[in-house]
gemmi code that builds the backbone of each chain (N, CA, C; Angstrom):
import gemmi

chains = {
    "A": [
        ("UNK", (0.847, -1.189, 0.000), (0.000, 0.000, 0.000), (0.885, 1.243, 0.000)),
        ("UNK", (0.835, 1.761, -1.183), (1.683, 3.089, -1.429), (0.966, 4.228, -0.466)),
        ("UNK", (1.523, 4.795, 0.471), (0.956, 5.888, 1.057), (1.265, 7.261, 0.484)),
        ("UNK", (2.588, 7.463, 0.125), (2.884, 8.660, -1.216), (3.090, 8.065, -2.495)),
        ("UNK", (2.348, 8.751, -3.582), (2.357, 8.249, -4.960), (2.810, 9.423, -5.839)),
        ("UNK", (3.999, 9.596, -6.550), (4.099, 10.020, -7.864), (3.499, 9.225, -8.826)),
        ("UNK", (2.442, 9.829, -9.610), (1.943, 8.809, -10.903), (2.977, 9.272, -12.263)),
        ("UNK", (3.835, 10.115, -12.340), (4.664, 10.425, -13.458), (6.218, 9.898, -13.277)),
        ("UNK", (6.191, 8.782, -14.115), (7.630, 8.514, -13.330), (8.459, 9.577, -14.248)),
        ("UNK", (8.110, 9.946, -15.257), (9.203, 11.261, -16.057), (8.713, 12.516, -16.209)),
        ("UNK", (8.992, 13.381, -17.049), (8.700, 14.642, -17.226), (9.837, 15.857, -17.958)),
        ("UNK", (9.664, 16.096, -19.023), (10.545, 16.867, -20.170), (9.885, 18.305, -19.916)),
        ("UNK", (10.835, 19.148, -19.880), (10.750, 20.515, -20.026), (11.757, 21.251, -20.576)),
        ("UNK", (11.356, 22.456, -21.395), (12.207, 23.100, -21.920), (12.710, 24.399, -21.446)),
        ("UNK", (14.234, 24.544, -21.591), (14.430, 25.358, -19.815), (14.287, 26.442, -20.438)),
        ("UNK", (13.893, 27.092, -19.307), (13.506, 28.482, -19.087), (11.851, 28.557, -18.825)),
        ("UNK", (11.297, 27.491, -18.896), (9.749, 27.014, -18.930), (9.434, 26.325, -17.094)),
        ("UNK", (8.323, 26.212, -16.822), (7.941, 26.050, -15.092), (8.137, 24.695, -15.629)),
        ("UNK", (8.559, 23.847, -14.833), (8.664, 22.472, -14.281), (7.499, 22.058, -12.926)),
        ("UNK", (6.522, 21.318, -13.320), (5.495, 20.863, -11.634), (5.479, 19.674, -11.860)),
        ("UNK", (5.821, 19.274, -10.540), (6.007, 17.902, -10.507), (4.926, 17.455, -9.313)),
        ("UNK", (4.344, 16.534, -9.360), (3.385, 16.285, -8.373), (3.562, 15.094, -7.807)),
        ("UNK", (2.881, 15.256, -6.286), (2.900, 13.709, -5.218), (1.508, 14.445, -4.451)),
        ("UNK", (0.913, 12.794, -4.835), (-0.502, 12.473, -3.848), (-0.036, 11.680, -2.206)),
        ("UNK", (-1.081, 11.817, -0.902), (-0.593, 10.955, -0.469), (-1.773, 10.636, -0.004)),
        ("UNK", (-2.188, 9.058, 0.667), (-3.168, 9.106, 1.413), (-3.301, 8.868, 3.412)),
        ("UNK", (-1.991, 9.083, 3.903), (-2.131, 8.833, 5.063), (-2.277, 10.388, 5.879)),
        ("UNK", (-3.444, 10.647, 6.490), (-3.868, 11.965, 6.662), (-2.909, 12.391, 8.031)),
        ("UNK", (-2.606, 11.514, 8.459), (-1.495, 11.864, 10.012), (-0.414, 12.525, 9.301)),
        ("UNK", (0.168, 12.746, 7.902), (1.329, 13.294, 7.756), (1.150, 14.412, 8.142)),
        ("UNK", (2.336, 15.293, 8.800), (2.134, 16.444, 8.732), (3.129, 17.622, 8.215)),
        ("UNK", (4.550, 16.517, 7.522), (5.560, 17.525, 7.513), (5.886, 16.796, 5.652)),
        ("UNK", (6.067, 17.727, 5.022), (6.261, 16.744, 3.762), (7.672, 17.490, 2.950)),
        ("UNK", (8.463, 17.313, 1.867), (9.568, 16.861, 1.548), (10.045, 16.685, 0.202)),
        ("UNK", (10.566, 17.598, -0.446), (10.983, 17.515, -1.432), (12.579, 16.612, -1.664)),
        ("UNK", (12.962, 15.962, -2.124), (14.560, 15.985, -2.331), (14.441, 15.266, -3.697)),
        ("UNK", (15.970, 15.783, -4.603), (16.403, 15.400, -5.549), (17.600, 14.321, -5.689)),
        ("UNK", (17.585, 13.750, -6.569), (18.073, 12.734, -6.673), (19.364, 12.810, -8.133)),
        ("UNK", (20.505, 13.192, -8.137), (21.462, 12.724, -9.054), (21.753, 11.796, -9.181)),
        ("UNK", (22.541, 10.801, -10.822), (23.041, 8.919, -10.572), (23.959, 9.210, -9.586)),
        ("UNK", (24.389, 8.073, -9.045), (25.369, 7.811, -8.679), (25.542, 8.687, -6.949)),
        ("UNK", (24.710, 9.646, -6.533), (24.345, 9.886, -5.551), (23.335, 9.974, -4.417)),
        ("UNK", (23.278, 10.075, -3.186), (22.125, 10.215, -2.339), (21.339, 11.372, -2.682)),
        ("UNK", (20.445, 10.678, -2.385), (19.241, 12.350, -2.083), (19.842, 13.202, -1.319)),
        ("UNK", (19.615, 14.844, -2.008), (19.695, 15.701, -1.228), (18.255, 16.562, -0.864)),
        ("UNK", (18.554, 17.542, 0.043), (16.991, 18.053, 0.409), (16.600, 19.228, -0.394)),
        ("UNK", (15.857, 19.333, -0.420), (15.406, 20.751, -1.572), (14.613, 21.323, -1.058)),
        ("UNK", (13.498, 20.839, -0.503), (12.204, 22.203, 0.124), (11.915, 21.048, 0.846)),
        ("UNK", (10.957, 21.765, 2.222), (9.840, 21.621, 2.620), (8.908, 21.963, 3.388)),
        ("UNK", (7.697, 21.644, 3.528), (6.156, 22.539, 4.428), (5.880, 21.588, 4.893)),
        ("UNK", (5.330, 22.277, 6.094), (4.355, 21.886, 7.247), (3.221, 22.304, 6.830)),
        ("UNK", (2.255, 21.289, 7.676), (0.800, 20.798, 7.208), (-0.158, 22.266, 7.629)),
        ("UNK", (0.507, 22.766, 8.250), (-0.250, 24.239, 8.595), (0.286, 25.534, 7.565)),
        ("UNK", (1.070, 24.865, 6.596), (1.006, 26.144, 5.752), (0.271, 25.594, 4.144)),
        ("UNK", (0.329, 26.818, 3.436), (-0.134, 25.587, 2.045), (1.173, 26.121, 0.993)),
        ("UNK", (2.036, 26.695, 1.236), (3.244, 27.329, -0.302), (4.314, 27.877, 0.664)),
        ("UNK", (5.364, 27.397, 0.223), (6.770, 27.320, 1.166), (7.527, 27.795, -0.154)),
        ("UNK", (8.129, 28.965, -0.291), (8.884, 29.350, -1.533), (10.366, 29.437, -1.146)),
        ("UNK", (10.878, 28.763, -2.233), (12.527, 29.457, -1.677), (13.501, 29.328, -2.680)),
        ("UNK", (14.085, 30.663, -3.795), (14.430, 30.994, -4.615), (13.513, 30.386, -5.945)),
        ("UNK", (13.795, 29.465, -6.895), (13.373, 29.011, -8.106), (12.132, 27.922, -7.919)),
        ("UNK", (12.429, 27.694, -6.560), (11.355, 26.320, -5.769), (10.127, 26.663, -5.372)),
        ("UNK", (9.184, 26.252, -5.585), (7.835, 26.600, -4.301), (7.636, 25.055, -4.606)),
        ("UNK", (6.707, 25.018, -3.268), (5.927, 23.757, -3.077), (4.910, 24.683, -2.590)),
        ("UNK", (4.090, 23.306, -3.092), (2.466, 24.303, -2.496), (1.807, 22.728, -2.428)),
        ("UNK", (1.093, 23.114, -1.050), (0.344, 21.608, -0.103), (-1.299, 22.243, -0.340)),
        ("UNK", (-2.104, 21.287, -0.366), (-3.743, 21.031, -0.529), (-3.985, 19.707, 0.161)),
        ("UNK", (-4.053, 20.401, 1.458), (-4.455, 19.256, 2.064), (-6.019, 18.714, 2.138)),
        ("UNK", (-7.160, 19.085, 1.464), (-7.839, 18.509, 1.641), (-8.055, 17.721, 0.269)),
        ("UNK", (-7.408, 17.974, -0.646), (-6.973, 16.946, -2.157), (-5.813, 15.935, -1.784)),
        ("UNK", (-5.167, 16.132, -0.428), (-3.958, 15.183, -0.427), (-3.114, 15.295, -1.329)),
        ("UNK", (-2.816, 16.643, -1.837), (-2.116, 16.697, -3.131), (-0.878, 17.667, -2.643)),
        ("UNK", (0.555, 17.883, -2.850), (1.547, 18.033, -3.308), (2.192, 18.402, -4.380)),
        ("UNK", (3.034, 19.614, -4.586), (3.067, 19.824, -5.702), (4.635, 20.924, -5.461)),
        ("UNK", (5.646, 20.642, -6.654), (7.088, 21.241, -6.470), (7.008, 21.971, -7.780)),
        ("UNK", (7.048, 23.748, -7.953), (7.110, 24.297, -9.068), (8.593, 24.581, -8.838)),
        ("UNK", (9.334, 24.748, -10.482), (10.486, 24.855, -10.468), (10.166, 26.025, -11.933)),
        ("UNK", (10.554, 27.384, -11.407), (10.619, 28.555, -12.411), (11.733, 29.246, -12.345)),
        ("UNK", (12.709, 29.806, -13.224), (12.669, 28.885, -14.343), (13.219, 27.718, -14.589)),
        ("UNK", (13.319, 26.891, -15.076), (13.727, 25.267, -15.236), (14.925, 25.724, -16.053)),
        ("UNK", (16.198, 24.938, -15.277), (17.346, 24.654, -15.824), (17.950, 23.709, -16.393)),
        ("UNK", (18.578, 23.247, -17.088), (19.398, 22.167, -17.501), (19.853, 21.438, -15.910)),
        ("UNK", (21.068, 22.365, -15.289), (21.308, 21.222, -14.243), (20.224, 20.538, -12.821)),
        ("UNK", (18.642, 21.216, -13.664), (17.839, 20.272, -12.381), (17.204, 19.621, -13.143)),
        ("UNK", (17.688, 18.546, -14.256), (17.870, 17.307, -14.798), (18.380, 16.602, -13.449)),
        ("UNK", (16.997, 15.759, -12.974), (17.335, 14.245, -11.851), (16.089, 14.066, -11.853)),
        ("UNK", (16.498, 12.928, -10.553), (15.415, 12.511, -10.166), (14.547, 12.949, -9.019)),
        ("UNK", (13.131, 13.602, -8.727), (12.258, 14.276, -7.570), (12.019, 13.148, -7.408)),
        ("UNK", (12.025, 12.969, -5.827), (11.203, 12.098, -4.752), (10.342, 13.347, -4.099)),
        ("UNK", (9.460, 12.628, -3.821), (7.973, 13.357, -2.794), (8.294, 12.670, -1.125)),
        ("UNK", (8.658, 13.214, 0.021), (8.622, 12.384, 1.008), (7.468, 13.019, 2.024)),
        ("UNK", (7.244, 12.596, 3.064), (6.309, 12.838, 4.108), (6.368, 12.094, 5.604)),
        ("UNK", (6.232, 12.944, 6.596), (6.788, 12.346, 7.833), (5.379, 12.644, 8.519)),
        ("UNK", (5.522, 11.508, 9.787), (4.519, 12.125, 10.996), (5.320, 11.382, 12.292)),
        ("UNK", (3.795, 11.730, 13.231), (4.859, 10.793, 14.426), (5.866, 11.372, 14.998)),
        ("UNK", (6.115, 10.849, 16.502), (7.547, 10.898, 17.327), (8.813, 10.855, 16.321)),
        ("UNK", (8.465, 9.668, 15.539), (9.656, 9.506, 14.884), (9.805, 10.006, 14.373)),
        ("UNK", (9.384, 10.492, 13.264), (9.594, 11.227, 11.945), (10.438, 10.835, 10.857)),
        ("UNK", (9.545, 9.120, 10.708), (10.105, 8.607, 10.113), (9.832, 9.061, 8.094)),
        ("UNK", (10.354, 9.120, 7.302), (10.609, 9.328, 6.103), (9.308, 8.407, 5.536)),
        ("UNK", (8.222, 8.474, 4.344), (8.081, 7.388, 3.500), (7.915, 8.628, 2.011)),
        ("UNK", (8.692, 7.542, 1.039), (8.886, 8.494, 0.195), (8.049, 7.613, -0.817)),
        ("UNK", (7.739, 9.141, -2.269), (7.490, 7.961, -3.086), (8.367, 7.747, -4.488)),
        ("UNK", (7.904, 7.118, -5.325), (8.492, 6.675, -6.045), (9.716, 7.516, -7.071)),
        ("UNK", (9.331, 8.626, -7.036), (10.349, 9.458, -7.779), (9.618, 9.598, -9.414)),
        ("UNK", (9.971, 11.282, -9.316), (9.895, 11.334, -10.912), (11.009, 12.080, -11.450)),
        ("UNK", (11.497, 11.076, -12.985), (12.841, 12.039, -13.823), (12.505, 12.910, -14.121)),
        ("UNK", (13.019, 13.940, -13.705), (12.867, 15.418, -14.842), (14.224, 16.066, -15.668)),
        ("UNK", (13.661, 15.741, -16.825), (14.997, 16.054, -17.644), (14.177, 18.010, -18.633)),
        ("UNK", (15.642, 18.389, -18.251), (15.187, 19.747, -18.539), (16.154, 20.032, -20.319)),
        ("UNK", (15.474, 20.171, -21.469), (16.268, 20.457, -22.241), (16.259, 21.405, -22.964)),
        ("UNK", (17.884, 22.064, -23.016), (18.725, 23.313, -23.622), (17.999, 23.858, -24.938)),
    ],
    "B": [
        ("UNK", (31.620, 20.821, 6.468), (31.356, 19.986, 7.070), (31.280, 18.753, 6.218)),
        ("UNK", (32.073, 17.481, 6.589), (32.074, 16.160, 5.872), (30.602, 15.442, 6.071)),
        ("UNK", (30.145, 15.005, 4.576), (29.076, 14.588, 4.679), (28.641, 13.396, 5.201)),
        ("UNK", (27.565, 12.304, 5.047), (27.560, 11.198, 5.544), (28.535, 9.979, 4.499)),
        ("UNK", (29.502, 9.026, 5.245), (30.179, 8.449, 4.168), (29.392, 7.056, 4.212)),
        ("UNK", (29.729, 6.351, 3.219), (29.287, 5.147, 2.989), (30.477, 3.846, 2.605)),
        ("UNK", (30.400, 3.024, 2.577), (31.323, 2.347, 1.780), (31.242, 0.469, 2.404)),
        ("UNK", (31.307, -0.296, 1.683), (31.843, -0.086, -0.244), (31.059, 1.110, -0.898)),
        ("UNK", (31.083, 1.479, -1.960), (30.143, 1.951, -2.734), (29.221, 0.834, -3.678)),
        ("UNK", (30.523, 0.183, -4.119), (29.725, -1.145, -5.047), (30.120, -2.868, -4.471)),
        ("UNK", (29.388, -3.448, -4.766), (29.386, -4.923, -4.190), (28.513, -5.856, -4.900)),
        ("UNK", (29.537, -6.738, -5.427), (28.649, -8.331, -6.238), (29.076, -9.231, -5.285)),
        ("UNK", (27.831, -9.778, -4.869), (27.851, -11.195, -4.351), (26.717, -12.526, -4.665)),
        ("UNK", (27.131, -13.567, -4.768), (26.360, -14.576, -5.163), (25.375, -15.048, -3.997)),
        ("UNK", (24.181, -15.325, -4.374), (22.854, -15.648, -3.125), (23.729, -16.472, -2.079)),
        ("UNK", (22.883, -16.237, -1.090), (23.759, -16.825, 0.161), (24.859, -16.815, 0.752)),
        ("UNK", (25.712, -15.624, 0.125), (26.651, -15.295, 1.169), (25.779, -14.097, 1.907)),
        ("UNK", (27.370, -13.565, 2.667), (27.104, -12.398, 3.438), (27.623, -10.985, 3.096)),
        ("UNK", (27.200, -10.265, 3.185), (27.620, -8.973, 3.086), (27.305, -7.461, 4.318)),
        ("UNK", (28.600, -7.108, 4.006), (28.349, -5.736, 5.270), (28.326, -4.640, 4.644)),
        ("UNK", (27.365, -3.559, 5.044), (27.514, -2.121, 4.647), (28.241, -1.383, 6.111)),
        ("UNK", (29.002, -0.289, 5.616), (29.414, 0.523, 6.934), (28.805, 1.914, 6.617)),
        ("UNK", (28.913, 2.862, 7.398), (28.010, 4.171, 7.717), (28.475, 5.066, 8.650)),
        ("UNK", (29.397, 6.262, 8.548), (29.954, 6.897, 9.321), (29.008, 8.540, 8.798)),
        ("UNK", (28.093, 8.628, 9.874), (27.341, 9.954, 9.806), (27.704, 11.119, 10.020)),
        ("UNK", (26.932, 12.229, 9.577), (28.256, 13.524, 9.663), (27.978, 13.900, 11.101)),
        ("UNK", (29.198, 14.506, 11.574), (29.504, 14.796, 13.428), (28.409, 15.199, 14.051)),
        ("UNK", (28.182, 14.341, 15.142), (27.516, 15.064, 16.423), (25.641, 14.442, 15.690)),
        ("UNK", (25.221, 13.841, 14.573), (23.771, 13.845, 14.398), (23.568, 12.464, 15.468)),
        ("UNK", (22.583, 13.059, 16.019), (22.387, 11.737, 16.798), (21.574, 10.545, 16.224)),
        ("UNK", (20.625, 10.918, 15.322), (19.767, 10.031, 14.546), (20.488, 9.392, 12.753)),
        ("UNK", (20.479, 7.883, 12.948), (20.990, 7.154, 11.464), (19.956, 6.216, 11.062)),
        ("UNK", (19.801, 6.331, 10.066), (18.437, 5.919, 9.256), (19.483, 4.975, 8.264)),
        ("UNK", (18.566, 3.431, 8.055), (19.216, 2.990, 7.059), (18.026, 2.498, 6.206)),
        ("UNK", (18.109, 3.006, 4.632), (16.923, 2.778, 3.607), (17.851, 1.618, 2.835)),
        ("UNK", (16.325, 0.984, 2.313), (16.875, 0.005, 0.683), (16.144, 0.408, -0.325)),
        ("UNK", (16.531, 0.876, -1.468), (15.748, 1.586, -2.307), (16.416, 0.151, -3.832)),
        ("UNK", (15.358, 0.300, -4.198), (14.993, -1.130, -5.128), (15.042, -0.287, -6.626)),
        ("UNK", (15.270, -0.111, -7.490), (15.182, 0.173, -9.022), (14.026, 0.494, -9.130)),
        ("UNK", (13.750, 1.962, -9.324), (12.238, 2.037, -9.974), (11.373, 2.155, -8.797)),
        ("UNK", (11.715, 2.279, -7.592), (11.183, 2.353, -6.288), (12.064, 3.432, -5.502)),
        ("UNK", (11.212, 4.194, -4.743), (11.695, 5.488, -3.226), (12.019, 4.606, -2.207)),
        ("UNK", (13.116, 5.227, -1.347), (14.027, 4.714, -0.544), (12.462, 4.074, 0.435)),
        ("UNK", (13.052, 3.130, 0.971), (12.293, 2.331, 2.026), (12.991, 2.320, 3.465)),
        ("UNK", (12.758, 2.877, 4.565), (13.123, 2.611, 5.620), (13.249, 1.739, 6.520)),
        ("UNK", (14.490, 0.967, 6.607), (14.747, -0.451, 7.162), (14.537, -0.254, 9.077)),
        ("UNK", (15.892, 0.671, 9.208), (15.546, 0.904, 10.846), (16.545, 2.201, 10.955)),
        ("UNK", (15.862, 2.807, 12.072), (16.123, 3.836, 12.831), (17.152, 3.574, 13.975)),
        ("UNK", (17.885, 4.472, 14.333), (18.440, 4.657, 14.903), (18.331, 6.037, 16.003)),
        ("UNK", (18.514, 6.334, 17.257), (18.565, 7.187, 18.132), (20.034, 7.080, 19.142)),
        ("UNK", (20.809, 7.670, 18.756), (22.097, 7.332, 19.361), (22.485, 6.016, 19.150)),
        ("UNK", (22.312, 5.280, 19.931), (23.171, 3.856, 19.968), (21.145, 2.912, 20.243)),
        ("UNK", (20.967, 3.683, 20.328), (19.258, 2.536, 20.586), (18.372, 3.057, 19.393)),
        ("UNK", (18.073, 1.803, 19.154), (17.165, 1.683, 17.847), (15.522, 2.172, 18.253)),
        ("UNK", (15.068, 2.792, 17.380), (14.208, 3.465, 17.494), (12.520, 2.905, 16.830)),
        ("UNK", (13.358, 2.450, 15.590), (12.127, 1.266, 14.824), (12.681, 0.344, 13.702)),
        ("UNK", (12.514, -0.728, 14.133), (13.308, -1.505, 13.087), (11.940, -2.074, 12.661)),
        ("UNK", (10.599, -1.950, 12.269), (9.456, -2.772, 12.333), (9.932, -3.896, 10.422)),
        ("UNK", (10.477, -2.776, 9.513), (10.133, -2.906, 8.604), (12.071, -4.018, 7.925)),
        ("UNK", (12.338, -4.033, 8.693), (13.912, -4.487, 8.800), (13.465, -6.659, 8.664)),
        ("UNK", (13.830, -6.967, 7.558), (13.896, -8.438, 7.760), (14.502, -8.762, 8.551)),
        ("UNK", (14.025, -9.494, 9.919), (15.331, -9.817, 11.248), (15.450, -11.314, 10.508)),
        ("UNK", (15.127, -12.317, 10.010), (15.600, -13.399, 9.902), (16.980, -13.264, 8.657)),
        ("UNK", (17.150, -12.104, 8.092), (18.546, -11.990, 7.356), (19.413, -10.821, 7.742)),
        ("UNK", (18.653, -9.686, 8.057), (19.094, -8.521, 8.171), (19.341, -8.223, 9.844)),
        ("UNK", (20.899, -7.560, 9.844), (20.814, -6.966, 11.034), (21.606, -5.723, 11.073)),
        ("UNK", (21.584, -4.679, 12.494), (22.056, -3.654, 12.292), (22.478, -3.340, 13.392)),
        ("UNK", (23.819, -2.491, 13.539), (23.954, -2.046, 15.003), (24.633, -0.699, 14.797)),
        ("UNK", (24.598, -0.409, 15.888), (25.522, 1.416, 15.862), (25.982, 1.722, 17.117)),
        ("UNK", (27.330, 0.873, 17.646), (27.836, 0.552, 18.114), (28.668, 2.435, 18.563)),
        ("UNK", (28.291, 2.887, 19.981), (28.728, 3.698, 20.811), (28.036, 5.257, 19.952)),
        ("UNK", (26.904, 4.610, 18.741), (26.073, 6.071, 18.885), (26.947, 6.659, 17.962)),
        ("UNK", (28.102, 6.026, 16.844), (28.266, 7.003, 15.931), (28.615, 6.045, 14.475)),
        ("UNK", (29.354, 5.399, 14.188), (29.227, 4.663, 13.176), (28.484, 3.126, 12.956)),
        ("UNK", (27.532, 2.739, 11.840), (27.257, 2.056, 11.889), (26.997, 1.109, 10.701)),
        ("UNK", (26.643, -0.333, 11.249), (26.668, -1.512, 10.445), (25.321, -2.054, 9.718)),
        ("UNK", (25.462, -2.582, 8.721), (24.296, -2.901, 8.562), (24.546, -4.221, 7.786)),
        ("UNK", (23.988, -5.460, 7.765), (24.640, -7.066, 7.587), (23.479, -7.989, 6.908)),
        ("UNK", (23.846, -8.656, 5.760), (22.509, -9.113, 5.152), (23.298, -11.058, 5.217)),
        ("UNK", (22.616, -11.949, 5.741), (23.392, -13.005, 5.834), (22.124, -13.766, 6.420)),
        ("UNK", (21.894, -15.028, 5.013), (22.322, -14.509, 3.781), (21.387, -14.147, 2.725)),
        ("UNK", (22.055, -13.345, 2.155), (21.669, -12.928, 0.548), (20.400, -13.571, -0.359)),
        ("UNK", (19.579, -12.971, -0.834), (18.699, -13.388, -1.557), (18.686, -12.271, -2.760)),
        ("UNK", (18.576, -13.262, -4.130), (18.324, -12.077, -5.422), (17.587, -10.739, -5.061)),
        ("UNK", (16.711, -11.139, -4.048), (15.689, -9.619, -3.889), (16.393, -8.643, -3.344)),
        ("UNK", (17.114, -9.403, -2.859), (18.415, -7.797, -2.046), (18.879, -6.593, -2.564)),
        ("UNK", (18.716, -7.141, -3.683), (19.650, -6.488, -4.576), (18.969, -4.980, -4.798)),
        ("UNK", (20.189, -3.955, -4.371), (19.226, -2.531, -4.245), (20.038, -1.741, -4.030)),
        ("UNK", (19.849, -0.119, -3.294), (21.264, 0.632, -3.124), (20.675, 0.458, -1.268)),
        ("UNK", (21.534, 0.870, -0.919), (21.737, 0.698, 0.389), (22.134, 2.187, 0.884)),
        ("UNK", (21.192, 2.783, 1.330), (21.345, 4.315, 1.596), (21.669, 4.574, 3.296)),
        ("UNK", (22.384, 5.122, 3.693), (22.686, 5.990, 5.008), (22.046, 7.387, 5.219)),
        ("UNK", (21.637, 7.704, 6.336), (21.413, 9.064, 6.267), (21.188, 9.301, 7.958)),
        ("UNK", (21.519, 10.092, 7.919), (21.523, 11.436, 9.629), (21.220, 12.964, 9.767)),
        ("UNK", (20.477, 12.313, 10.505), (19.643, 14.099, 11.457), (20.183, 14.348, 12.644)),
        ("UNK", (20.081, 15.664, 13.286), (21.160, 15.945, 14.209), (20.331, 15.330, 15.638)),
        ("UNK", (18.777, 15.249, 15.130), (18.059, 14.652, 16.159), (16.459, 14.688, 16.061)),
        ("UNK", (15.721, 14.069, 16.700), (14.485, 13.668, 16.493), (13.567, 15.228, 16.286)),
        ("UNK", (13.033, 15.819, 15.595), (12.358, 16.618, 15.410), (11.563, 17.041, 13.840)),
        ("UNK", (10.434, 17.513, 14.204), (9.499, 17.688, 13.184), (10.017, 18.186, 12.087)),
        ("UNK", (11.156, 19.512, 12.185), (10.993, 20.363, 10.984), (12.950, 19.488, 10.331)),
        ("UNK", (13.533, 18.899, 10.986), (15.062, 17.912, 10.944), (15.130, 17.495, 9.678)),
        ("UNK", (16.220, 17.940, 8.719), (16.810, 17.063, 7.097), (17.362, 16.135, 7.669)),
        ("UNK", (17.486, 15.491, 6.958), (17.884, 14.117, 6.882), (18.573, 14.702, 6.089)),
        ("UNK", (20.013, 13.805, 5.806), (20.846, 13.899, 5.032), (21.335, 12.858, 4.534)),
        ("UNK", (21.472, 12.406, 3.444), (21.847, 11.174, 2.677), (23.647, 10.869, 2.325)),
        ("UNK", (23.817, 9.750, 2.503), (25.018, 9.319, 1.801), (24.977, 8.792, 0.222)),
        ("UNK", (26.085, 8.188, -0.118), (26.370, 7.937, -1.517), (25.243, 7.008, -1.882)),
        ("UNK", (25.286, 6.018, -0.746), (24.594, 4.714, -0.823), (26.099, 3.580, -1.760)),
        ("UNK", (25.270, 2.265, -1.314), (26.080, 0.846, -1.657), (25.336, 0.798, -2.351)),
        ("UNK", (25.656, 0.088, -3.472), (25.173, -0.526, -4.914), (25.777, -2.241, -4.714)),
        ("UNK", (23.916, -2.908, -4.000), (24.356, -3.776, -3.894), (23.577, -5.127, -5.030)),
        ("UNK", (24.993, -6.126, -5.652), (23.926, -7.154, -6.800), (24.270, -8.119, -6.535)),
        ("UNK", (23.001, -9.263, -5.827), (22.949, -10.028, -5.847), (23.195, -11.171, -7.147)),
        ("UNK", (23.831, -11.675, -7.145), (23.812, -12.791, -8.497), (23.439, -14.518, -7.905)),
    ],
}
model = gemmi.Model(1)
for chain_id, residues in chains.items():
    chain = gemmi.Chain(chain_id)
    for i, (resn, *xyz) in enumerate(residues, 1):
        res = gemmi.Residue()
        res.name, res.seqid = resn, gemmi.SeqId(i, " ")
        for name, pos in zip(("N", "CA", "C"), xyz):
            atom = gemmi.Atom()
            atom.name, atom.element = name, gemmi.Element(name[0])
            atom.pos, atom.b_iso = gemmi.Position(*pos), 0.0
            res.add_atom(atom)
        chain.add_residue(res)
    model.add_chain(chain)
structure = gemmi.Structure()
structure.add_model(model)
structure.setup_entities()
């Protein structure tokens, strides 16, 4: 049971054009959610993220913007560059722990 | 600041042996997370860590998999033995400590293939 879902595993844009990449989730206890990107050959790094009490967390070329009563997620990237060619994961935490479940990742290849 | 290291980076082994990942987190995070992320699949969280005491291993195969973090700063993670399904990257990552708004920070990850 996927609790965060990217349904796009890719996505082409031509840079200088908005890049949105989207993640659904259905476990309503999340409350902290999670952008990070993904290069080959490396770990995820972090890129944005909001808490369940805001709905658009901006920061330079990035916004995320949360709808929580669609369970929907969403990472705009204006303007889209060549080097943010990777891979987006969608993550989401709740709980003491704050444990991570991510989802599947989508490629975004941005071209020149 | 040195990031989280990993190593091996890469590893072939044939079903049924054993294999170790190591995990040296960047200074002072008290929390180490170890994911298996599968081809075509988001990292999966095996077990948690909180200093030297594990925090949730629910999702961790104990009949192959084990893990320790021996004095709360570097740690192990041991698959013995091996099954084709293993085969995955083997990610590290550390937060400086348990809290809502806390990055996680990722290592290289092991690139591990079962044959």
């Amino acid at each position: 049971d996927q609790q965060v879902k990217q349904n796009s595993p890719s996505l082409s844009v031509q840079e200088g054009r908005i890049s949105i990449l989207n993640c659904d989730y259905t476990n309503s206890m999340f409350d902290y959610f999670l952008w990070y990107k993904k290069y080959p050959a490396e770990g995820p790094t972090f890129l944005i993220s909001i808490s369940s009490i805001k709905d658009k967390n901006e920061d330079g070329r990035f916004t995320v913007f949360l709808n929580k009563s669609a369970k929907h997620l969403s990472l705009h990237i204006v303007p889209s560059q060549p080097g943010d060619s990777a891979v987006y994961f969608c993550a989401a935490s709740s709980g003491s722990a704050r444990q991570l479940t991510f989802g599947s990742g989508t490629q975004l290849t941005v071209l020149p | 600041e040195a990031g989280v290291a990993q190593s091996p980076r890469y590893k072939i082994i044939e079903k049924r042996q054993s294999v170790a990942f190591w995990c040296n987190p960047i200074s002072g995070h008290a929390t180490l997370y170890w994911y298996q992320q599968i081809l075509g699949q988001g990292p999966k969280l095996l077990i948690q860590f909180q200093n030297n005491g594990v925090v949730d291993d629910s999702q961790l195969p104990k009949d192959r998999f084990s893990a320790e973090r021996l004095k709360g700063v570097d740690s192990t993670l041991k698959i013995q033995p091996a099954k084709l399904e293993d085969s995955a990257v083997y990610l590290c990552a550390s937060s400086p400590r348990l809290a809502v708004q806390e990055t996680q920070y990722f290592g290289p990850g092991t690139r591990l293939l079962v044959l």
